[in-house]
N, CA and C atoms as a LAMMPS dump frame, in Angstrom:
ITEM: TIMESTEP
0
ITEM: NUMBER OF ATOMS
195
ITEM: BOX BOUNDS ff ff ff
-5.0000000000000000e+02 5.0000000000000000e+02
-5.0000000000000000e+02 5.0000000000000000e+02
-5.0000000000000000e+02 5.0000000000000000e+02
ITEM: ATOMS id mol type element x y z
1 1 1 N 15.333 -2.753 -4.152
2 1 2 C 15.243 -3.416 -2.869
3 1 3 C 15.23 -2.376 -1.764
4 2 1 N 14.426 -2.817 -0.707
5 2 2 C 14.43 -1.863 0.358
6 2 3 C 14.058 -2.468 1.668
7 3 1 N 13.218 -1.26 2.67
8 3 2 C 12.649 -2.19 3.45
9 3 3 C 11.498 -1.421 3.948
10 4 1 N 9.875 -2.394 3.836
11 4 2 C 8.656 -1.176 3.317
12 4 3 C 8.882 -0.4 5.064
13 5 1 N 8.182 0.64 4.619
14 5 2 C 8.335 1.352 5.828
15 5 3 C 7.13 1.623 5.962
16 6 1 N 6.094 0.79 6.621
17 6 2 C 4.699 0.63 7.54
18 6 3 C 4.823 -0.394 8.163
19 7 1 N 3.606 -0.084 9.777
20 7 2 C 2.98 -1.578 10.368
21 7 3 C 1.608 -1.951 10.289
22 8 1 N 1.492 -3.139 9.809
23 8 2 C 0.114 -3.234 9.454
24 8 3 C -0.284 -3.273 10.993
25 9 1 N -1.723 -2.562 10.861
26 9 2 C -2.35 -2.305 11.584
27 9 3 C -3.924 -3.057 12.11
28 10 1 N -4.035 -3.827 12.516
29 10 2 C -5.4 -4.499 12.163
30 10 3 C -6.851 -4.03 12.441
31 11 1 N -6.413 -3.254 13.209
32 11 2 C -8.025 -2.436 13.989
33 11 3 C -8.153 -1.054 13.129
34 12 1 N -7.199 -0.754 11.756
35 12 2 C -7.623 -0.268 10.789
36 12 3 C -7.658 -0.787 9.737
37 13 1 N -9.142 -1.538 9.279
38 13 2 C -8.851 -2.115 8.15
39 13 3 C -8.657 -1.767 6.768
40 14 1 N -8.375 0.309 6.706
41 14 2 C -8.008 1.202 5.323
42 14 3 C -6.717 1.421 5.387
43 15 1 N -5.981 1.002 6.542
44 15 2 C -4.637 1.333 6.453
45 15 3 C -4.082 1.525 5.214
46 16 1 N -3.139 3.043 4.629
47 16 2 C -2.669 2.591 3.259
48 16 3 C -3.602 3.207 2.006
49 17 1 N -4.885 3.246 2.607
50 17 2 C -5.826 3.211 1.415
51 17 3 C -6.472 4.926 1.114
52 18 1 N -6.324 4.938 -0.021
53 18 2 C -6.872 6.37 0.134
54 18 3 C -8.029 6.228 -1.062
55 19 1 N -8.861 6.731 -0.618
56 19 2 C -10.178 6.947 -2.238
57 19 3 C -9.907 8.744 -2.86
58 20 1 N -9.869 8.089 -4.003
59 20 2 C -9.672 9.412 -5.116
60 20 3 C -10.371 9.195 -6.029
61 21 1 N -11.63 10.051 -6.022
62 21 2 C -12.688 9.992 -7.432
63 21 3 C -13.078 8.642 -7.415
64 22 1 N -13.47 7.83 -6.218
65 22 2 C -13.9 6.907 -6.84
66 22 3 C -13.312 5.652 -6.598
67 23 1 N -12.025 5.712 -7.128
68 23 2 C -10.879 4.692 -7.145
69 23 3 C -10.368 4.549 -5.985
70 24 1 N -10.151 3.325 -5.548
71 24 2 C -9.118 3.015 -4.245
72 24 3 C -7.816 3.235 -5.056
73 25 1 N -7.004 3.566 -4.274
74 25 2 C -5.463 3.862 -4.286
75 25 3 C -4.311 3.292 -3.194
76 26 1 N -3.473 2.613 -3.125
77 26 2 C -2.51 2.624 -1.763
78 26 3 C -1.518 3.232 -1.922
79 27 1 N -0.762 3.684 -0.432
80 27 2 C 0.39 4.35 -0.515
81 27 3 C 1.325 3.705 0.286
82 28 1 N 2.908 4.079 0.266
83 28 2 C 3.287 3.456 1.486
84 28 3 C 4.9 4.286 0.579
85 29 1 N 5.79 3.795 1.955
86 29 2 C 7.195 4.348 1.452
87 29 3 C 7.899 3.293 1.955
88 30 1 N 9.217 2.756 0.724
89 30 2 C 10.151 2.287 1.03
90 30 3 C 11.519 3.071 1.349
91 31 1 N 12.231 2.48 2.665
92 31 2 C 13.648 3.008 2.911
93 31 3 C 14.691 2.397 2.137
94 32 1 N 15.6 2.748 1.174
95 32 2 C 16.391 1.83 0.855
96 32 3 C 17.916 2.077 1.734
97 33 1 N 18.82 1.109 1.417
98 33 2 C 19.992 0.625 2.037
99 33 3 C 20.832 2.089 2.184
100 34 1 N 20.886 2.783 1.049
101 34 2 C 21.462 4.226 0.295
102 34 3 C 20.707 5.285 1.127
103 35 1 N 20.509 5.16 1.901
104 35 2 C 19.764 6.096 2.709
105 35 3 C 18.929 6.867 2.56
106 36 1 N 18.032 6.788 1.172
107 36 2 C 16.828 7.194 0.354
108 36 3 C 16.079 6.441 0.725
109 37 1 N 14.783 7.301 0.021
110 37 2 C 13.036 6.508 0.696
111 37 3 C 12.403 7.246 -0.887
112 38 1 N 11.332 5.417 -0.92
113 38 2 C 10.557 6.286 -2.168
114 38 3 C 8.82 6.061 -2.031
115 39 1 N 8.614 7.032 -2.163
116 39 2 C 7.163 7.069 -1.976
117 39 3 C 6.415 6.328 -2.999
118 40 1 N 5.455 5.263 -2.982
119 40 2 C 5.057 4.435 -3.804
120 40 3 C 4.071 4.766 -3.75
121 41 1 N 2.667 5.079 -4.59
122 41 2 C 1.303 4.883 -4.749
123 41 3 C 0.946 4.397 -6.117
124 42 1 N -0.053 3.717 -5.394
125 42 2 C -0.568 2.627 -6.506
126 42 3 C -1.965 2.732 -6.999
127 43 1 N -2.232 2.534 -8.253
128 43 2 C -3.827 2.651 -8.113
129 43 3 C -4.246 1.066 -8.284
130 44 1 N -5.074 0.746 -7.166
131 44 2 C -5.517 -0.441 -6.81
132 44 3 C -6.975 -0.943 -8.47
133 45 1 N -7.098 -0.279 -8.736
134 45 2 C -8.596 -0.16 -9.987
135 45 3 C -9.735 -0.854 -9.494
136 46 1 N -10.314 -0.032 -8.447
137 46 2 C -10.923 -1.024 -8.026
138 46 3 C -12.066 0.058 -7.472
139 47 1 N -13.255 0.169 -7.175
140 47 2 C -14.499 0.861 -6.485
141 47 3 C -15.246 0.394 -5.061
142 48 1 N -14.541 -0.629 -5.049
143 48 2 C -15.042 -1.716 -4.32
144 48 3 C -13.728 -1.538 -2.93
145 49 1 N -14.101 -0.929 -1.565
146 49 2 C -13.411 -1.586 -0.734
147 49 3 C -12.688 -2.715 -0.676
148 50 1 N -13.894 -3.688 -0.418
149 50 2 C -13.155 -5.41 -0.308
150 50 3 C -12.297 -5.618 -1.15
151 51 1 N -12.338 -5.197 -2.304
152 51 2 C -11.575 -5.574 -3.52
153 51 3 C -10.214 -4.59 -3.27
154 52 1 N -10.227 -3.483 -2.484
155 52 2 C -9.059 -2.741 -2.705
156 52 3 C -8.187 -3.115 -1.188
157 53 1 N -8.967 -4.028 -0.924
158 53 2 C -8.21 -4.021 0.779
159 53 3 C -7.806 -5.472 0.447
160 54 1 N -8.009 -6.009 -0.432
161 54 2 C -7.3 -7.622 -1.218
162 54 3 C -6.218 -7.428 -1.647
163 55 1 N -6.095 -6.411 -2.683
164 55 2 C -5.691 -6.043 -3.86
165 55 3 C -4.112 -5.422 -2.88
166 56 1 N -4.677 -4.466 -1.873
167 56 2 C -3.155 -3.8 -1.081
168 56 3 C -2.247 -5.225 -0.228
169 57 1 N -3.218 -5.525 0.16
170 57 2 C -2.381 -6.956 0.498
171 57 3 C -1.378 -7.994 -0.116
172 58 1 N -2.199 -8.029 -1.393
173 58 2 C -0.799 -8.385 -2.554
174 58 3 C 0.068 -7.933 -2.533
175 59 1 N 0.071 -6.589 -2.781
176 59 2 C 0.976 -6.021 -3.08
177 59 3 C 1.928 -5.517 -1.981
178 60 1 N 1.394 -5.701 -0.652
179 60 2 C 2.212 -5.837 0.075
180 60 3 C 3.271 -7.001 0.323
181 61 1 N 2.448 -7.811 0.243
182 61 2 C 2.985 -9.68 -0.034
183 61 3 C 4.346 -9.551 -0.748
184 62 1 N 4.014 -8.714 -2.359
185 62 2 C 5.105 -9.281 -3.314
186 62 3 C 5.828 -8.106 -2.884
187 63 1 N 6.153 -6.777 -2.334
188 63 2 C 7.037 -6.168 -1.801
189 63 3 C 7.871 -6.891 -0.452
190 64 1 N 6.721 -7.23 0.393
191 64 2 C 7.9 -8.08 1.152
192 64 3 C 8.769 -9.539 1.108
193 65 1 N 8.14 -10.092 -0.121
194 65 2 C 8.833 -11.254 -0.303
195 65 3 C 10.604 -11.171 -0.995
């Protein structure tokens, strides 16, 4: 548990997103309570923008729920 540490941004719609070889990827860092932070990256599997700018949204979703 934590609390994510970004603001979505809307007038960037890659926020988060990084391309590596190909692959979309997201990143982001959580702060936890313990006064640690952990750097999360994800590989989205995806080639496709649209699909990786869906895909970070989830996963933002089920981190902040």
């Amino acid at each position: 548990n934590g609390r994510l540490a970004t603001r979505i941004n809307e007038d960037k719609p890659n926020h988060l997103l990084w391309n590596n070889r190909g692959t979309w990827w997201c990143h982001f860092t959580i702060h936890r309570s313990d006064f640690t932070s952990e750097r999360v990256r994800v590989s989205l599997k995806t080639r496709e923008i649209e699909r990786a700018r869906e895909r970070r949204d989830e996963l933002l979703r089920d981190f902040c729920a």
